[in-house]
C-alpha positions as CSV (number, residue, x, y, z in Angstrom):
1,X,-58.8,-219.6,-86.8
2,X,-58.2,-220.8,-83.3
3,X,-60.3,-219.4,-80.7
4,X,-57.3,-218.6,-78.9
5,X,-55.7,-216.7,-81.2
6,X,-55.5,-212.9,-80.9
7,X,-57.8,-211.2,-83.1
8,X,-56.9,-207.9,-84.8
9,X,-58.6,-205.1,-85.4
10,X,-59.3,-205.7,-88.9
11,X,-60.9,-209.0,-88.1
12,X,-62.9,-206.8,-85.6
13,X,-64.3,-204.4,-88.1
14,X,-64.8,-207.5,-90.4
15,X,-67.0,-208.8,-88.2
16,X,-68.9,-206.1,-87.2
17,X,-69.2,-205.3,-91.1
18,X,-70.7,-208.7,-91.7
19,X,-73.2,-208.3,-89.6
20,X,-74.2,-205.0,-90.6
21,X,-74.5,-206.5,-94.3
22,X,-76.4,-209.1,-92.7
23,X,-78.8,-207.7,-90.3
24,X,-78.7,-203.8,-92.7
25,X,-78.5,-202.3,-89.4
26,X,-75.7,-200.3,-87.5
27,X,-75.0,-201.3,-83.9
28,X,-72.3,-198.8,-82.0
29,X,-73.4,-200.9,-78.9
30,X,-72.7,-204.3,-81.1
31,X,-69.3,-202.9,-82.1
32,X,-68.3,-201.9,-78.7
33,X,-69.3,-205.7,-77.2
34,X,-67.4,-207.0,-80.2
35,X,-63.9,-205.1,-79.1
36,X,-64.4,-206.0,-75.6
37,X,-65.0,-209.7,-76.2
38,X,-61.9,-209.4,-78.7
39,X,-59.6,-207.7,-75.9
40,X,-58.3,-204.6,-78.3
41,X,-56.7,-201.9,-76.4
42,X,-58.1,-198.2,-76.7
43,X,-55.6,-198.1,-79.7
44,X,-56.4,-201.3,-81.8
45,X,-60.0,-200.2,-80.8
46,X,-60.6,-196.6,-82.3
47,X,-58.7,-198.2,-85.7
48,X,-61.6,-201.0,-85.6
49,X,-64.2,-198.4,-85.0
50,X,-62.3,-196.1,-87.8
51,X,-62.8,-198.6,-90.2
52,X,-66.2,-199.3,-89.8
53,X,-67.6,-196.2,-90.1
54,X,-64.8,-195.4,-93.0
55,X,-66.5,-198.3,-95.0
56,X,-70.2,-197.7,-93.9
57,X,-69.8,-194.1,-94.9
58,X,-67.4,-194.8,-98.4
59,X,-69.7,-197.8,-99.3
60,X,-71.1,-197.4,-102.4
61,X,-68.1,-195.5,-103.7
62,X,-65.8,-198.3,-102.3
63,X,-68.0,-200.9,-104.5
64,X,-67.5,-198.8,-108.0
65,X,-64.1,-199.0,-108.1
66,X,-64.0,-202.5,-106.6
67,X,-66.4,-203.6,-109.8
68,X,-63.8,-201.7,-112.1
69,X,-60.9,-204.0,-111.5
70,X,-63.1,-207.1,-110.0
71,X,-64.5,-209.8,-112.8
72,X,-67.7,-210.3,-110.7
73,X,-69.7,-207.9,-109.3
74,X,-69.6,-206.7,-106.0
75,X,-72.8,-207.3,-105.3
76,X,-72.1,-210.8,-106.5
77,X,-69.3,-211.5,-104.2
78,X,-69.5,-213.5,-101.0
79,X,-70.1,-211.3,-98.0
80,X,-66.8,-212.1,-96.4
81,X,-64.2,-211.4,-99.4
82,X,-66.5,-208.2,-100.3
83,X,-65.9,-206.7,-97.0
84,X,-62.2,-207.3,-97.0
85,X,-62.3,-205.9,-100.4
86,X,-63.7,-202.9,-98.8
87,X,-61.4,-202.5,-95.4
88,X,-58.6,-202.2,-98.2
89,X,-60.1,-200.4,-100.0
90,X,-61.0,-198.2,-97.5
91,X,-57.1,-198.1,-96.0
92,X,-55.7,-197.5,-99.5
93,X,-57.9,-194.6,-100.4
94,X,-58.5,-192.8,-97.2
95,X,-56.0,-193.6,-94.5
96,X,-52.9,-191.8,-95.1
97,X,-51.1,-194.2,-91.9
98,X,-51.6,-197.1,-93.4
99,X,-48.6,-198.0,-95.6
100,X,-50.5,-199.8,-98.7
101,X,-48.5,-202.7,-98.9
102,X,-49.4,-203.7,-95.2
103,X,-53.1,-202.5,-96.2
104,X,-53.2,-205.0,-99.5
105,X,-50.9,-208.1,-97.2
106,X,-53.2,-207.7,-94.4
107,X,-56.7,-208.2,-97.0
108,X,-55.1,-211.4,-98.1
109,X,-54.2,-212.9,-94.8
110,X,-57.7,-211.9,-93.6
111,X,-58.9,-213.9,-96.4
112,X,-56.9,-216.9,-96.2
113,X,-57.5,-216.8,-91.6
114,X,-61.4,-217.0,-92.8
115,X,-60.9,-220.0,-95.0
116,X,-61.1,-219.0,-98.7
117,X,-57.7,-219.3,-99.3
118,X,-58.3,-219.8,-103.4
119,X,-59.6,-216.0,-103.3
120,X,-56.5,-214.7,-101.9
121,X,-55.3,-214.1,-105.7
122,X,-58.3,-212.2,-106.6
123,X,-58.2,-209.9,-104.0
124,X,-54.6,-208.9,-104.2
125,X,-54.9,-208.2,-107.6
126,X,-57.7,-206.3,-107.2
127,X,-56.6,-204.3,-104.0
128,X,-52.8,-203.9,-105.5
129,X,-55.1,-201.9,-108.6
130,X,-56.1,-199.3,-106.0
131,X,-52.3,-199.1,-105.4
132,X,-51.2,-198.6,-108.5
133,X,-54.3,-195.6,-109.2
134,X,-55.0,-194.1,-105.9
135,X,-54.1,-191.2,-107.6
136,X,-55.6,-191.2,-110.3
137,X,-59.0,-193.8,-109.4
138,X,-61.2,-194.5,-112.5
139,X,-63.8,-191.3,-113.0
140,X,-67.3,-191.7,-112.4
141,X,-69.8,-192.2,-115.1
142,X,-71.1,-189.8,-116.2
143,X,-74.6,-188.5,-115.4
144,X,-76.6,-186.2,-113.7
145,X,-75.7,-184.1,-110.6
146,X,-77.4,-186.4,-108.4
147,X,-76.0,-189.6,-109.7
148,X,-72.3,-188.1,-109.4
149,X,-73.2,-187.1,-106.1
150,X,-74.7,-190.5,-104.3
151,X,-71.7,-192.4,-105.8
152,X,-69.7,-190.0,-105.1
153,X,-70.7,-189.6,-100.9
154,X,-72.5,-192.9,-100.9
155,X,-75.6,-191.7,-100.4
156,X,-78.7,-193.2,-102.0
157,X,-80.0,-191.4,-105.4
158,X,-83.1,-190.8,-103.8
159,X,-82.0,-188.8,-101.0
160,X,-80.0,-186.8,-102.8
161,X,-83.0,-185.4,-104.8
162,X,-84.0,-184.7,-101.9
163,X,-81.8,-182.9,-101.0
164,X,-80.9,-181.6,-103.9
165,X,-84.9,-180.2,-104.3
166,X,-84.3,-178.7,-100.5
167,X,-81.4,-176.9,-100.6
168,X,-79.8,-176.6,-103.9
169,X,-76.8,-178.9,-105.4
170,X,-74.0,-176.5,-103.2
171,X,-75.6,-177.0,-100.1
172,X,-76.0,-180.5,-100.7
173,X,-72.6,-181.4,-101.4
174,X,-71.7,-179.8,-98.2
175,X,-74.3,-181.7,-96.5
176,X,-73.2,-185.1,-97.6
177,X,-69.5,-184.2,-97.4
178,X,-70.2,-183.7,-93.7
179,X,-71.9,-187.1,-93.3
180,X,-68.6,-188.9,-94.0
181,X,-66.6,-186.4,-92.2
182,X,-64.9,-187.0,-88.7
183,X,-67.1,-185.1,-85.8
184,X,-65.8,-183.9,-82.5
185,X,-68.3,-184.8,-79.6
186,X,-70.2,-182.6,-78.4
187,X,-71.0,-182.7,-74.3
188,X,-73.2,-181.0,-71.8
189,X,-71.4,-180.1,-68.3
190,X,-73.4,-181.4,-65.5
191,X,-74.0,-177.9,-63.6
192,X,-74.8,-180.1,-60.5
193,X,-71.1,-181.9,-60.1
194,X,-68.7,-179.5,-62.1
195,X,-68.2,-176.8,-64.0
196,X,-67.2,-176.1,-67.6
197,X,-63.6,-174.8,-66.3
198,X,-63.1,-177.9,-63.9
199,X,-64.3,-180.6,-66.7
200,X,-61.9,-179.3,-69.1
201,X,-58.9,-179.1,-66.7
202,X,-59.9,-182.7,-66.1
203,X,-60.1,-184.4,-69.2
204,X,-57.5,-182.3,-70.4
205,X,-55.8,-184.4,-67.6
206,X,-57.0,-188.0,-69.2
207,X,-54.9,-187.1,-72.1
208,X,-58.8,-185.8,-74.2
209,X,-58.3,-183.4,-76.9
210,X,-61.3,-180.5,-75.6
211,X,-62.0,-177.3,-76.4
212,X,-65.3,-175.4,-75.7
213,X,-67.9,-175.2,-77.9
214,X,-67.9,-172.3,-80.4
215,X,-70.8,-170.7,-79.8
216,X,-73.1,-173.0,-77.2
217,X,-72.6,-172.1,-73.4
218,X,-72.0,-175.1,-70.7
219,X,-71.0,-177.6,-73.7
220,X,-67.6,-178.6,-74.9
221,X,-66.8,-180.5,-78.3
222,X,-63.9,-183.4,-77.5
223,X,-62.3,-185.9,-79.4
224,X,-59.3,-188.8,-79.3
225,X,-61.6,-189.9,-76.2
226,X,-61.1,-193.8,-76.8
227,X,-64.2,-195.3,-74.9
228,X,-66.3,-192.8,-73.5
229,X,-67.8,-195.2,-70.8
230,X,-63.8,-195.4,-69.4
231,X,-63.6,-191.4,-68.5
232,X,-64.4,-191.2,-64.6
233,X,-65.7,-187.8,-65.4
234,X,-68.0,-190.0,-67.7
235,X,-69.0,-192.6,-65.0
236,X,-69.5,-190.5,-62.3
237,X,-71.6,-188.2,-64.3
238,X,-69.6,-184.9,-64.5
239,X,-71.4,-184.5,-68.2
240,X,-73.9,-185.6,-70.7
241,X,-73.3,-186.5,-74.2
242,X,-75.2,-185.0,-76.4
243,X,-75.4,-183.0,-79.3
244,X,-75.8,-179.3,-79.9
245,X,-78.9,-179.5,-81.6
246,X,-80.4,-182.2,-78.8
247,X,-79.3,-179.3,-76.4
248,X,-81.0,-176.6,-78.2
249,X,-84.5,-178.7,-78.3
250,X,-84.1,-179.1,-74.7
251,X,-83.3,-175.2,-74.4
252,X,-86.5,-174.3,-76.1
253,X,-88.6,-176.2,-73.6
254,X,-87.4,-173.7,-71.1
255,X,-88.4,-175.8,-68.6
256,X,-87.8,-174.3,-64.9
257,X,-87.3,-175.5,-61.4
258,X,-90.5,-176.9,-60.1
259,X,-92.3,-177.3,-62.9
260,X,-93.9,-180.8,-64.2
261,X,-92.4,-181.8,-67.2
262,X,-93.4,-184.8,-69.1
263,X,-90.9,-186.4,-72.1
264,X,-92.8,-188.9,-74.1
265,X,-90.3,-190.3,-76.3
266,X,-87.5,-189.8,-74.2
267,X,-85.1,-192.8,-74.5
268,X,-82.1,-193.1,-74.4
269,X,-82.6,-189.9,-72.1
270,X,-80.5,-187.2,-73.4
271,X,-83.6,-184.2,-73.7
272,X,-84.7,-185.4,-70.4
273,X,-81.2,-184.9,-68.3
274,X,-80.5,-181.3,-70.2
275,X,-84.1,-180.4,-68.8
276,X,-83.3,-181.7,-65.4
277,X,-80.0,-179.7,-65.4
278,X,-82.1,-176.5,-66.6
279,X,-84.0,-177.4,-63.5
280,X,-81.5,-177.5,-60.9
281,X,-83.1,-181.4,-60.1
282,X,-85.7,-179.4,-58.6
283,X,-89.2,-180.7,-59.9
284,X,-90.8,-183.8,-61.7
285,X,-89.9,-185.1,-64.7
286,X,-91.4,-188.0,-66.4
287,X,-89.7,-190.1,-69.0
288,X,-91.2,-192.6,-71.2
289,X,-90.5,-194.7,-73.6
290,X,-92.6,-197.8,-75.5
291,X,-89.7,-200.7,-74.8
292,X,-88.9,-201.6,-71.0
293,X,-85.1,-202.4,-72.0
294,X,-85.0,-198.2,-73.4
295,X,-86.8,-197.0,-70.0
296,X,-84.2,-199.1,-68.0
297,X,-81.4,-197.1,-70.0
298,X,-83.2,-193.3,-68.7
299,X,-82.7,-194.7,-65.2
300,X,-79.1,-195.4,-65.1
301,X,-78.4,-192.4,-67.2
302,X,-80.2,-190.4,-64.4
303,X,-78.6,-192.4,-61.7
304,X,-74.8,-191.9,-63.3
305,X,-75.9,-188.2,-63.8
306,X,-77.2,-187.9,-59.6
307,X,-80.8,-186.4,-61.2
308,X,-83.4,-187.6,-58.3
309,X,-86.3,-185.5,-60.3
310,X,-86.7,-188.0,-63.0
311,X,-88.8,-191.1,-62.6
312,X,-89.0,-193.6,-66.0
313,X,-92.3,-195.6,-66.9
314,X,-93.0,-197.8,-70.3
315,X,-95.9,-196.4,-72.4
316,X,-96.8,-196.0,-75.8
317,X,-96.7,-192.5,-76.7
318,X,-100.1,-192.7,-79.1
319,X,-102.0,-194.1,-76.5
320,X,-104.5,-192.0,-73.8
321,X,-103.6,-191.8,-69.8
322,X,-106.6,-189.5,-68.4
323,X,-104.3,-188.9,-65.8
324,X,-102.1,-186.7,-67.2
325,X,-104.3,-184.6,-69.3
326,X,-103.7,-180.9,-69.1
327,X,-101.3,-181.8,-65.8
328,X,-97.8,-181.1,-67.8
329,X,-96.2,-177.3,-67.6
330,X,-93.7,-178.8,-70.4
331,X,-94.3,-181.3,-73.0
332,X,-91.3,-182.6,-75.0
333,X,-92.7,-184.6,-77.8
334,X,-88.6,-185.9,-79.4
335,X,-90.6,-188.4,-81.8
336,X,-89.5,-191.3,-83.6
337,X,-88.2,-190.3,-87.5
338,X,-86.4,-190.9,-90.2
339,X,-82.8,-189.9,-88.6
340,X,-81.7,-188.4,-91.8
341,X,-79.9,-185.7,-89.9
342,X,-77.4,-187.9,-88.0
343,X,-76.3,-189.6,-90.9
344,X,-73.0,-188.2,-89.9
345,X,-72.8,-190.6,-86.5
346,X,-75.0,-193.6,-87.9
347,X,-74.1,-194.2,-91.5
348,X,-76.3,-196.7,-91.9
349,X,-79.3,-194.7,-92.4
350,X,-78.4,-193.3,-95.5
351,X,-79.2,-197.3,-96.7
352,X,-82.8,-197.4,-95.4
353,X,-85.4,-197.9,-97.3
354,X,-87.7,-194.9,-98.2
355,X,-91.0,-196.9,-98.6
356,X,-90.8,-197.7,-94.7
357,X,-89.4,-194.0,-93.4
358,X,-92.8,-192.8,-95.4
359,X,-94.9,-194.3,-93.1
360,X,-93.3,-192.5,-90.6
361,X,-95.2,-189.2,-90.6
362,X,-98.7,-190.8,-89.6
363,X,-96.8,-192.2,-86.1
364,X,-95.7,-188.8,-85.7
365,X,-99.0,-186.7,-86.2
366,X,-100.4,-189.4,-83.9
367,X,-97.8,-188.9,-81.4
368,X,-98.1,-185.1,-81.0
369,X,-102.1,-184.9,-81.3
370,X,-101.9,-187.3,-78.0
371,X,-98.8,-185.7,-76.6
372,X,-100.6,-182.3,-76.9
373,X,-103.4,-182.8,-74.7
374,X,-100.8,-183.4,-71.5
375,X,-100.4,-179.6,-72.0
376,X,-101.8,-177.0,-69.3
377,X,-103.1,-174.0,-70.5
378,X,-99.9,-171.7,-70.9
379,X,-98.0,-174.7,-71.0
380,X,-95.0,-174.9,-73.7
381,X,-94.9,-178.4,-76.1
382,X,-92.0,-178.8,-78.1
383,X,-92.1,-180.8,-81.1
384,X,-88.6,-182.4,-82.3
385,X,-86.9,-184.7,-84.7
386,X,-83.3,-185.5,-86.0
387,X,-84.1,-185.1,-89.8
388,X,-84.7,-182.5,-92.5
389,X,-87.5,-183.8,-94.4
390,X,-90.3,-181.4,-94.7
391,X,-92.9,-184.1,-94.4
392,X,-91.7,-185.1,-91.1
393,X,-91.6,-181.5,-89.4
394,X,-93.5,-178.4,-91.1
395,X,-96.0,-180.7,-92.3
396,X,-96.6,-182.0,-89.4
397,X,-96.4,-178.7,-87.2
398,X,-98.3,-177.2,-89.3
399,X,-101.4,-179.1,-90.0
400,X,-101.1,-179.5,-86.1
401,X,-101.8,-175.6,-85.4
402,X,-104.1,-175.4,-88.0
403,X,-106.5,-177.6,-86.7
404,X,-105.4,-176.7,-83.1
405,X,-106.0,-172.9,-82.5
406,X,-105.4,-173.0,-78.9
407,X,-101.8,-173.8,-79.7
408,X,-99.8,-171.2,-81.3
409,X,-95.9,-171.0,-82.1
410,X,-93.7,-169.4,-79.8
411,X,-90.8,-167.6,-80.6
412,X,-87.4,-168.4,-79.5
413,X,-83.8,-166.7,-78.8
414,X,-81.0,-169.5,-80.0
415,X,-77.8,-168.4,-79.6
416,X,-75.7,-167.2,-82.8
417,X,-75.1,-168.9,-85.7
418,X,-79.0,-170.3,-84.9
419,X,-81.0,-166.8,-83.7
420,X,-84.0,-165.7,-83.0
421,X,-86.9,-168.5,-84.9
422,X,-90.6,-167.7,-85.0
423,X,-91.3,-171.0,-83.3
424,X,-90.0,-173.4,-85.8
425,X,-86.1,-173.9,-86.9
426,X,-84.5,-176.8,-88.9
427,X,-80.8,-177.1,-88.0
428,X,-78.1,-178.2,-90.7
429,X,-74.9,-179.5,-90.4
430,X,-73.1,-177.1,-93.2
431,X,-75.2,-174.0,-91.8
432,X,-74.9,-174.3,-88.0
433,X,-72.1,-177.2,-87.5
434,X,-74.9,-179.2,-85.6
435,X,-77.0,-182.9,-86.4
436,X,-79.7,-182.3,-88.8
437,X,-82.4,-181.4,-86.8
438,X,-86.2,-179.8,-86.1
439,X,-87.2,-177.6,-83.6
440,X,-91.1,-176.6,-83.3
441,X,-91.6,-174.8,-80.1
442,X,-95.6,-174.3,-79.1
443,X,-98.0,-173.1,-76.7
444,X,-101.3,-173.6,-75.6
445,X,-103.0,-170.8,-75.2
446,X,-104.6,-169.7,-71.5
């Protein structure tokens, strides 16, 4: 293909689908270069970004029926024709716009434009299959609950045991239903620039879809948004993006004007800001984070945002500084996990492997046994992650207080559907509309 040539937004997806499959790693940051550098319009660029979450999130179910009408395996195709094979896949199935013959013409021409012109055969007859049965697709095999449901959502079997083990095979349907469903985003109003009323007036104004948010105060849920980043309520900082859960942990810090609050995992800055806002900017707040490129990303989130109390700083959140010990009146411990709650908004998670995320808990412990000597006396610590798994937040809690008895949970009023929690709260998309999340809210005792 000439270099010149416009580039559509299926070629955009393909490419940003090929180098998911190659590095096994979502980038919304890599997708977003790749539609700038390819010049789509906010149009061509949220069907691009469409179909690569459609494909991420419909894998594995996308590769079963492509195997049933397909003489090789998927798994045995080249990269290139296996991800057309998806996109149309993908359009056929679950994009009711899409009229299927421009869906199955569009695969082959994709193919031929990346030079494999003698597979342009197979993959109309395969995609003109999905045609001819999108109605009535092949069933699944047969098996056990959890081996209907992985293929079914695409999620891995082992996570679905999981699951399944945690809360039952109703809830878990729900749960990975809602990982390949659509989600509005959620925002904080900054209190400092605007208000709720004002923002919503405005964006209402840029042509957003917004309504408030059901049952958190000072956030609104939005949607048909195009590019965030092009808003100017965005760029000049009239909110935060950020999810309700996020804004709950940030809520259960409590943290008040004045007071010295340190965030030792805090990039890409989110916890930090909502704190900040709690604080009327009045105060200190120190945000860290291990990788100089993260702790460049706090500062021009606080700078967008016009928060003066927060200064950023590189360190490694296991390691000792003397000089904060017992100094913080808030400690907001957001630690590195899994990310099995946010499936929903990065669905390449559900495809890590499980012998690396069980390392995980030891960083963690590490992290919060450090993290907990910046406490004062009668200073809160808040404990937080974006998954579900047991292992990565009650176990770790847990053992925490029990070999820390001047620490002690704290109860906490969440608003409704949430509640009051005795100090600890997991948070689940089907129960409370929110990310996955864990909330452990502590303090040390006077």
């Amino acid at each position: 293909m000439s270099p010149r040539e416009k580039r559509s937004a299926r070629d955009v997806a393909l490419d940003a689908l090929m180098q998911v499959d190659k590095a096994n790693a979502w980038s919304d940051e890599a997708l977003r270069r790749l539609i700038a550098q390819n010049g789509l319009d906010s149009r061509d660029a949220a069907f691009a970004t469409r179909l690569c979450y459609g494909v991420m999130q419909n894998r594995m179910l996308l590769d079963y029926y492509i195997g049933c009408w397909c003489a090789q395996k998927p798994e045995r195709l080249e990269p290139v024709i296996r991800s057309i094979l998806r996109i149309g896949g993908y359009q056929i199935l679950f994009m009711d716009r899409v009229p299927h013959r421009a869906a199955v013409n569009e695969a082959v021409e994709m193919t031929r434009r990346h030079g494999r012109p003698k597979a342009a055969g197979m993959v109309n007859a395969v995609l003109r299959r999905f045609v001819e049965h999108w109605m009535d697709m092949p069933d699944l095999p047969k098996g056990s609950t959890a081996d209907y449901l992985s293929l079914r959502y695409s999620h891995p079997k082992w996570l679905v045991l999981r699951l399944l083990d945690l809360i039952g095979p109703d809830e878990t349907q729900e749960f990975l239903r809602l990982d390949n469903d659509a989600v509005p985003t959620c925002i904080q109003v900054n209190p400092l620039k605007t208000t709720a009323e004002d923002l919503e007036r405005e964006l209402r104004g840029d042509g957003v879809t917004v309504q408030p948010h059901p049952w958190l105060e000072g956030c609104l849920e939005i949607t048909g948004t195009g590019d965030l980043r092009s808003l100017p309520a965005f760029r000049e900082g009239r909110f935060l993006v950020q999810d309700a859960a996020a804004r709950l942990a940030a809520m259960a810090a409590s943290a008040a004007p004045g007071d010295r609050v340190l965030d030792v995992c805090a990039a890409p800055g989110g916890k930090s800001f909502s704190m900040a806002m709690d604080m009327g900017d009045r105060g200190q707040i120190l945000s860290c984070d291990v990788h100089p490129y993260k702790v460049k990303l706090i500062e021009s989130g606080a700078q967008r945002l016009g928060l003066t109390c927060i200064r950023a700083a590189t360190a490694d959140a296991r390691e000792k500084h003397a000089a904060w010990e017992g100094q913080a009146d808030v400690v907001m411990a957001d630690v590195p996990c899994s990310g099995l709650g946010i499936i929903r908004k990065k669905p390449d998670i559900r495809y890590k492997n499980p012998k690396e995320l069980a390392q995980l808990p030891l960083v963690q412990r590490a992290i919060l046994e450090n993290a907990s000597g910046y406490v004062r006396p009668g200073g809160t610590l808040v404990y937080s992650t974006c998954t579900v798994l047991p292992e990565e937040n009650e176990d770790v809690t847990g053992d925490f207080l029990d070999k820390h008895p001047e620490f002690e949970p704290v109860r906490t009023a969440f608003p409704l559907p949430v509640g009051p929690c005795p100090g600890q709260v997991t948070l689940w998309p089907q129960r409370h509309g929110t990310d996955g999340f864990y909330i452990c809210r502590m303090r040390r005792k006077d």
